[in-house]
N, C-alpha and C positions, 0 to 999 in steps of 0.2 A: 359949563363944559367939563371942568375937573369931575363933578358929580358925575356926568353921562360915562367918563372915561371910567371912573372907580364900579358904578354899578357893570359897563359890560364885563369889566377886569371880574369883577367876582362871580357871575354868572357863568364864564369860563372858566373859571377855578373850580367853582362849584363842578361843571358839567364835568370836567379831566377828571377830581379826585372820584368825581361817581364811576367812571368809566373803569378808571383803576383799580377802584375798591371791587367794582364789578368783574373785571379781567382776574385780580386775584384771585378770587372766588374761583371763578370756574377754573383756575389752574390747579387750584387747590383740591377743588372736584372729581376732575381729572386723574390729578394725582392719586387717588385713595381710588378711583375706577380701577386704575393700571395694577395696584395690588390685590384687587377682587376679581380681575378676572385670572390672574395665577395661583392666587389661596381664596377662592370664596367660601371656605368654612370656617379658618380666621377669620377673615372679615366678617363673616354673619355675628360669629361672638364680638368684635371688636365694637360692628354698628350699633349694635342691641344694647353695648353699656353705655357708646357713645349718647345714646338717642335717650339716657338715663341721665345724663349731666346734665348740671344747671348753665346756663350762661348761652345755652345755643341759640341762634338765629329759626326764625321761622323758616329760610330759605335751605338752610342747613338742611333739619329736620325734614323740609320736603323731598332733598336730596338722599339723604340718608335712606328714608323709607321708600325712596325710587329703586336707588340699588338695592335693598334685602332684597324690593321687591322681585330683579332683577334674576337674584341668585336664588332663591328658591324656586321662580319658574325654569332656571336650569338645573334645578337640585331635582327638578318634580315635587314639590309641595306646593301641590295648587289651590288648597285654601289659604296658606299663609302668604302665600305670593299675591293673590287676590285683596287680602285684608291688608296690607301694607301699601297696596296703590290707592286703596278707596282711603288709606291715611294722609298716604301722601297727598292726593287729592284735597283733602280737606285742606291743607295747611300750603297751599301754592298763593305763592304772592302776587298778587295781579299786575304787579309794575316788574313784574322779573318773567320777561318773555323768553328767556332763555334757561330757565328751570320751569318751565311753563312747555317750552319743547323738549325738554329731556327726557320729562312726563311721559308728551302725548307719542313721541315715538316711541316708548320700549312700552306702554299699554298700548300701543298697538298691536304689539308680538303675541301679548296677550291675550289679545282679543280675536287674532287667528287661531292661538291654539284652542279659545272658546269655541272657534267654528264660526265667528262673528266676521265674515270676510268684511261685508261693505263696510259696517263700523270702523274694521281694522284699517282702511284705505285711505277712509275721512279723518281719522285720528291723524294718522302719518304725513296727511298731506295739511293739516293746521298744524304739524310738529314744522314744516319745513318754514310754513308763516310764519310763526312765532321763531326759530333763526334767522329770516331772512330780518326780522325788527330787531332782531338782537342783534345784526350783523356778524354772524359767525360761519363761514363760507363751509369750516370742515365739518361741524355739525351738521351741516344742509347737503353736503355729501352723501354724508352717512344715511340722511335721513331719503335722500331719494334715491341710493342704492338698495334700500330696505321697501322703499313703495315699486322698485322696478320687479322684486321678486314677489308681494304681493300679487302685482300684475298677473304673474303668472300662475300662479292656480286660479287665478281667473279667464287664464286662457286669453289674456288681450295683451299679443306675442308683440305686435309692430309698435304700441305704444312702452312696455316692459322695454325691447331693446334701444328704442329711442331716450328713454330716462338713462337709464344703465348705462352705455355708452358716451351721453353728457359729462353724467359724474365722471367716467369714468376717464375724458379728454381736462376737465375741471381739476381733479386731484395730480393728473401727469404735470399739467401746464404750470401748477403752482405748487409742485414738488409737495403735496400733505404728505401727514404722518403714515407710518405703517399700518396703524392700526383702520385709517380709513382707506388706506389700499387693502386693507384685508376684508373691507363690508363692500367694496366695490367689487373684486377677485373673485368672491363669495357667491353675488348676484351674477356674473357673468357666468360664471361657473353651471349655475343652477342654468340659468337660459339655455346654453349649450348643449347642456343633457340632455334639458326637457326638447330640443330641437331634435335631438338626435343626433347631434354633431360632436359628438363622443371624444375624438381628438382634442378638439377645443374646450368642452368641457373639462377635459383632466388637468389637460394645462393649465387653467385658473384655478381650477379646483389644489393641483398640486401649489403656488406658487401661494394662494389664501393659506395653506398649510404648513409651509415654511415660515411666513413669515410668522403665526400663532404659535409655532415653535421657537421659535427665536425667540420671541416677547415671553415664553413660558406662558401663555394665555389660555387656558383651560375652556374657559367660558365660551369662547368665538372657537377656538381649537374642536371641539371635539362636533359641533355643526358642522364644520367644516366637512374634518373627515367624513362624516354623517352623506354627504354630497360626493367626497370622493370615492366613496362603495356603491354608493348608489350609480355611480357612472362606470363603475368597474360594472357591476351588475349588469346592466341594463346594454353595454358593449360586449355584454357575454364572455365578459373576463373572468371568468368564472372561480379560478383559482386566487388569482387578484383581490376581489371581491371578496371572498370567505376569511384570507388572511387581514383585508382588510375589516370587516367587521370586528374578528378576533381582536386584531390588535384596540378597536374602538371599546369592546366586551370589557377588557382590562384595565384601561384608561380611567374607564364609568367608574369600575370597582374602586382602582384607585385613589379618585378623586369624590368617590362616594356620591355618586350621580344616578340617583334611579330610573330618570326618566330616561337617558340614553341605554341603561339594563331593560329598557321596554322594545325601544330603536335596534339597538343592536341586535338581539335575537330576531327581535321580527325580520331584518333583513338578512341575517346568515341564513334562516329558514328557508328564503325566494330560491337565496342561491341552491339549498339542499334539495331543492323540489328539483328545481332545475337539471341537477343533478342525480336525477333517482333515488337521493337518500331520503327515504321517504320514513324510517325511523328516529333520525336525528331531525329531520324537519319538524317530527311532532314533537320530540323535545324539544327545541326551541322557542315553537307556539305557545308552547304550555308554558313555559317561562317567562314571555313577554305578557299571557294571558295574567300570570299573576301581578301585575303591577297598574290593567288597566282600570279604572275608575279610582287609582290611588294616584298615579303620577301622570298619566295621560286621559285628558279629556275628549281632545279632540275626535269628531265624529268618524274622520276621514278617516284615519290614523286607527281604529277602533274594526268599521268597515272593511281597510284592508287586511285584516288580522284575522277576522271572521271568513271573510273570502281567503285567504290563506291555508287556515285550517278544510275550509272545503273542498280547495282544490288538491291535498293528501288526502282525508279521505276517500275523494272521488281514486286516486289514483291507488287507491289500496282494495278501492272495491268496495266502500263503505257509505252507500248513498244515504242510510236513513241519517248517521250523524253527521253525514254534509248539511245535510237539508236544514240541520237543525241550526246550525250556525248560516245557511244563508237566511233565514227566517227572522235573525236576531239583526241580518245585514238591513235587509228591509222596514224589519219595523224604525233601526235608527234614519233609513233614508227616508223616512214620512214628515219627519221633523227637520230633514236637513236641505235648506232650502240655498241652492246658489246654483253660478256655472255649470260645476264639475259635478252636479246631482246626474247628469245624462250619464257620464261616461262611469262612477262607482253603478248606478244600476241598470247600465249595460254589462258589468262585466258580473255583477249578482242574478241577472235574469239568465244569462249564461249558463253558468255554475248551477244557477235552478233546473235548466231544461235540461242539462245533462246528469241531473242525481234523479229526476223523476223519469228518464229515460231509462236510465240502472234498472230502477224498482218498477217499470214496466207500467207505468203511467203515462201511456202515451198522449191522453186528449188532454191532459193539465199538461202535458212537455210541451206539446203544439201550440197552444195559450201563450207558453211564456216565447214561444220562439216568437208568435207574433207581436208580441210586444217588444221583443229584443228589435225585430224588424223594424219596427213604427219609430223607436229611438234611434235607430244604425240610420234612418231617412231624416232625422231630424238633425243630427250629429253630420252628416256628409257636408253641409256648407262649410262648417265649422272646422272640418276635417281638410278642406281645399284650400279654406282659410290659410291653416298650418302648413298645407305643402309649399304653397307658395310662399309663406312665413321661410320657409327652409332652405327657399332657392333664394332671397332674400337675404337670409344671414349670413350666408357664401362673399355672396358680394358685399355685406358690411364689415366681413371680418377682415376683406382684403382695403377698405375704407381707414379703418380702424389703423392700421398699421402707418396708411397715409396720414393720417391725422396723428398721429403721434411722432412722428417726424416731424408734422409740422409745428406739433407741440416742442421738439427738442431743437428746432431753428429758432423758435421763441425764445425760448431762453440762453441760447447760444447769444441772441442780440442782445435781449436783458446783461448779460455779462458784458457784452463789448460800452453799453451803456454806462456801467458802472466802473470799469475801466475807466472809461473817458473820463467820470466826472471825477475819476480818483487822481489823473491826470492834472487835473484845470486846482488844485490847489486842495482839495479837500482828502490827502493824504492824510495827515496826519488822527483826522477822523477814521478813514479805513482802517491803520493800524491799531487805535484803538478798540473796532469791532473787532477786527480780528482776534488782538489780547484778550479780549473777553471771552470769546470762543475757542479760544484754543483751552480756557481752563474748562469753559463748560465741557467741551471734550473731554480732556484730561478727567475732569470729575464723572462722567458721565461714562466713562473706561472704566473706571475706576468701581463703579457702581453696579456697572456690568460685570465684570470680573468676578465681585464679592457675590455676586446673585447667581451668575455659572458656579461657582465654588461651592454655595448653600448646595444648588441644585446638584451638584453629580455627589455632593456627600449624602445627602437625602435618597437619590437614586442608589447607593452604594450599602444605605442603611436599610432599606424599603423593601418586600418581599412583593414583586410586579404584580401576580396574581391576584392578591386579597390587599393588596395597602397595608398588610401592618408590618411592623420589624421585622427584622431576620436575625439566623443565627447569629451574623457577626456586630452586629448592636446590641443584642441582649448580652454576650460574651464579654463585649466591654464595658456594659453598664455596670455588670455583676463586678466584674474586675476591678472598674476605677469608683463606681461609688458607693460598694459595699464591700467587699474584701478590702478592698484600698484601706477603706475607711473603719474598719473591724466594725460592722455594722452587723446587728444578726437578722437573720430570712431566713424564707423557707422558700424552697421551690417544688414546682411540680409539673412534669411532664405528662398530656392530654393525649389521645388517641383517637379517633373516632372508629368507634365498634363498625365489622364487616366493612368498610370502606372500599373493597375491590371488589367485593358483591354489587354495591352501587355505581360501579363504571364499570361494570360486565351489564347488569343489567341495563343498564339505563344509559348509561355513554359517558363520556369524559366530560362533557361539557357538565353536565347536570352533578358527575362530582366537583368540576371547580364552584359550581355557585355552591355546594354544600360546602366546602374550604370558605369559600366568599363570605356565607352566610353564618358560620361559626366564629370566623374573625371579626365580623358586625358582632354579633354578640359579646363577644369579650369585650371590645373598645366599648359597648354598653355599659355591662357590669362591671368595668376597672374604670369609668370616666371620672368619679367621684375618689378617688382613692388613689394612694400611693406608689399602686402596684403597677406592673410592667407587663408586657406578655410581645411573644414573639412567633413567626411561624419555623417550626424547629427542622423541617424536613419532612417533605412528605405529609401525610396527614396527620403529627405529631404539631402541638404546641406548647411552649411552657411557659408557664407564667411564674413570675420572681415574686414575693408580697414580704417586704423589707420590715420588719418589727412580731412578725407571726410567727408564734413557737409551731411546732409541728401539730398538738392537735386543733389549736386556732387554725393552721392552714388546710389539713382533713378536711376540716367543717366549711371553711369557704368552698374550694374547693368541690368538693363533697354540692351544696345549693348551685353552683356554677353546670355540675352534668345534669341538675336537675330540671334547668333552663333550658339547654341543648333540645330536652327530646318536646319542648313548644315549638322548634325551627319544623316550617312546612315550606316544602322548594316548591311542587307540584300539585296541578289537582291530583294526583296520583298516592297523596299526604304520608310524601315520603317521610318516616321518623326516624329520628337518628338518637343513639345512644354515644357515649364515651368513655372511656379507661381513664384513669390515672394513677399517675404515684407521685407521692410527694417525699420531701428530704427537706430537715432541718440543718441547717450551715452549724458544725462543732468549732471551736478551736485547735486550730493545726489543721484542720482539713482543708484537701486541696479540692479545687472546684472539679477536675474531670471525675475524681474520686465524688463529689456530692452526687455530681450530674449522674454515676453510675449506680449511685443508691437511687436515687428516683426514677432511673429507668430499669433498674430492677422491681419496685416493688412496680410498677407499669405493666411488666412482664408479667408479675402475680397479679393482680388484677384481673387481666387478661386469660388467665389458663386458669385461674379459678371462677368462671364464668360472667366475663364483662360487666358493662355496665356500674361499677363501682371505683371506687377509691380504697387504695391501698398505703399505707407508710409505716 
């Protein structure tokens, strides 16, 4: 009998410390998630060296290569975000169901921006099995607020808000974390728009957005807003909308995000069409146009970009280069096989009948109208579908409200429950959870505070526009860690040649990505090196390079404007040159006094015909 007692004793021993060893882990996972989605370019470095040490877990390893994979598909690098899941893949442990689902839900993200719908569905919905064996409820949240928005570019409305809604009564009742109230917010958000119920969509859309501000969450954060313009947009907020994309345009920059520099323009464009700005719409196009087949794949996403540009040219009077881009619309809808093939070439057959009606092709315009006909007949079920869908979510939204009352009388008794049993003698248990939560708080304040603090001295160091320094970081760099330190440099103040030529000609916008796209460039050629650089005012940058007499710093310098005129913003292959002047730091000299020898020989430069370096 002793023996039966000892072996079930170990068997439960065994199972607890698995479970914990187990729980660790994902806390631990978790943990380094929360800092990737507010620095995903730290972390990228951080994982790359991690995934380089010896002693790691193959569980690790899978994880690790989940998330690169993660942040490069929201960096836009879609071959390395590709090649890091098929790693991770390899190295998934078959007894850990629960990096087994962390997997299969975020390659399913990836497998829609493939244009891989059904795939991406089957994936999400073995992510939610593989939590439900692991037992991890907020996991399984997350993951079936991620399949209810699926749902929806699939257009299958009643079963999307029926998942979406679950999670969404799941997450209230048992109080989860923020961040699955923001994948939940997120889905609900998107339903709403795509219903057409504009109100409601903003309000989850706004409240996903606060909370990914709070958390400083970049990763989920700027999707987010990505849904909040899209709903300004689409309610014909039009003003709303434009400052909202903006504000998204600079975020991207910031956070060095290309594939949201694809998103962004393409949708401030909707709003300029919309707007009869039918000049700035084609800047826009042409901006978003350059990043696709680099950081966007997706067919949809591609489609509506093409149809974009046709429908400015149509509106400028420009049928044969509409035609040209609906031509490129079609050929990808031959290969793009799901749902929503009806309704992108419905709205490309469209755009065809009215650019050959332009050019006075009447019996090919009549062609495509019947074909737009035979789909508009096909699309009408599917279209009553959604009305009724609409009248529907009226009445769920007012369900919704019922059910989450009756979520917070749930827990109102939960509390009266624990009450009692804090009553019946097991006080002194209660006060110990509590002790212990009050430091987690305290710590947890505490942790908060220092990470507000980083973030507004960061905000305060940061030039919003392009992400890099500003005048008053470089000013005190100079001050405390070279002058401070009687340290010798050289500095030099940049220019970019005509600069109000290119927002006369071409608009303001297409000068911030040249700002944007010069400040990428510097954080390139200074990543290896010592040197500092900031944006100095206007189109004016200087770079500090600490140990460099003055004609070592000429010559840097000097290869530095030589890079500049490789930057292409547009197909339009806009080239850009740059001025500069540089200044060696003397003894006794005072820095506004340097700063004004570099922006003097700047000045020569400049009236002695651009394009060079002066000191």
């Amino acid at each position: 009998m002793r023996i039966i007692y000892f072996t079930v004793y170990l068997v439960c021993f065994c199972c607890s410390f698995n479970l914990f060893s187990s729980t660790s882990f994902r806390t631990a996972f978790l943990v380094t998630e929360q800092r990737a989605l507010a620095e995903p370019n730290q972390l990228i470095e951080e994982l790359v060296l991690t995934q380089a040490a010896q002693g790691i877990s193959t569980t690790e390893h899978a994880y690790n290569n989940t998330l690169l994979a993660r942040l490069y598909l929201f960096k836009g690098d879609i071959a390395r975000s590709q090649s890091y899941f098929e790693l991770a893949q390899q190295q998934l442990p078959k007894d850990d169901d629960w990096i087994q689902g962390y997997w299969l839900m975020y390659r399913s993200v990836f497998s829609l921006e493939e244009g891989l719908l059904p795939e991406s569905i089957k994936q999400i919905r073995l992510a939610q099995n593989a939590f439900i064996q692991a037992n991890d409820l907020e996991m399984l949240v997350q993951a079936e607020s991620i399949e209810g928005a699926l749902l929806l570019w699939q257009e299958e409305y009643p079963k999307a808000i029926e998942i979406i809604e679950n999670a969404y009564i799941e997450a209230k009742t048992t109080n989860m974390s923020s961040t699955t109230m923001l994948y939940v917010y997120d889905s609900l958000a998107a339903y709403y728009s795509t219903m057409s119920l504009f109100e409601k969509g903003e309000q989850y859309a706004v409240l996903a957005r606060d909370i990914a501000s709070k958390n400083g969450d970049v990763v989920n954060g700027l999707p987010v807003i990505y849904i909040l313009c899209m709903t300004y947009e689409r309610a014909e907020k039009l003003d709303s909308a434009a400052a909202c994309y903006e504000e998204m345009i600079m975020l991207s920059a910031m956070v060095k995000a290309p594939r949201y520099l694809f998103l962004a323009p393409a949708g401030k464009a909707n709003v300029a069409l919309k707007q009869k700005k039918y000049s700035q719409a084609l800047q826009l196009l042409y901006l978003a146009k350059s990043y696709v087949n680099k950081v966007i794949v997706n067919p949809a996403h591609i489609i509506a970009l093409n149809n974009g540009f046709a429908k400015t040219f149509l509106a400028l009077q420009q049928p044969e280069q509409a035609l040209e881009y609906i031509q490129a619309s079609e050929l990808l809808l031959t290969d793009y096989d799901r749902p929503l093939n009806n309704r992108y070439s419905r709205n490309t057959l469209s755009l065809k009948a009215q650019s050959l009606e332009q050019l006075g092709r009447f019996a090919e315009a009549t062609n495509a109208l019947k074909l737009l006909i035979k789909l508009t007949e096909q699309a009408k079920e599917t279209t009553q579908q959604k009305l009724e869908q609409e009248a529907r979510s009226r009445f769920e939204s007012t369900q919704q409200d019922i059910k989450l009352q009756l979520a917070e009388e749930k827990l109102k008794y939960q509390q009266i429950t624990l009450d009692k049993l804090a009553k019946e003698g097991q006080l002194q248990a209660a006060y110990s959870v509590i002790g212990i939560l009050a430091i987690l708080s305290i710590t947890i304040f505490a942790l908060n505070q220092r990470k507000a603090y980083l973030r507004s001295q960061r905000r305060a160091n940061t030039d919003p526009l392009t992400g890099a320094h500003n005048r008053r970081y470089i000013l005190d760099f100079i001050a405390s860690q070279l002058i401070g330190k009687q340290q010798n440099f050289s500095v030099s103040i940049l220019d970019i040649d005509h600069f109000k030529q290119v927002n006369d000609q071409y608009g303001h916008d297409i000068g911030d990505q040249a700002l944007i796209a010069f400040s990428a460039l510097l954080t390139e050629q200074l990543a290896d090196t010592e040197y500092q650089f900031a944006r100095f005012g206007g189109e004016e940058f200087i770079v500090v390079m600490p140990n460099l007499t003055l004609a070592q710093g000429h010559d840097f310098i000097g290869n530095l404007c030589i890079c500049l005129k490789s930057l292409s913003l547009t197909d339009k292959k806009i080239t850009l040159t740059s001025s500069a002047g540089v200044a060696q730091m003397q003894p006794g000299l005072a820095l506004n006094t340097l700063l004004k020898v570099a922006d003097t020989n700047l000045y020569h430069a400049k009236n002695t015909g651009r394009d060079k370096v002066c000191s």
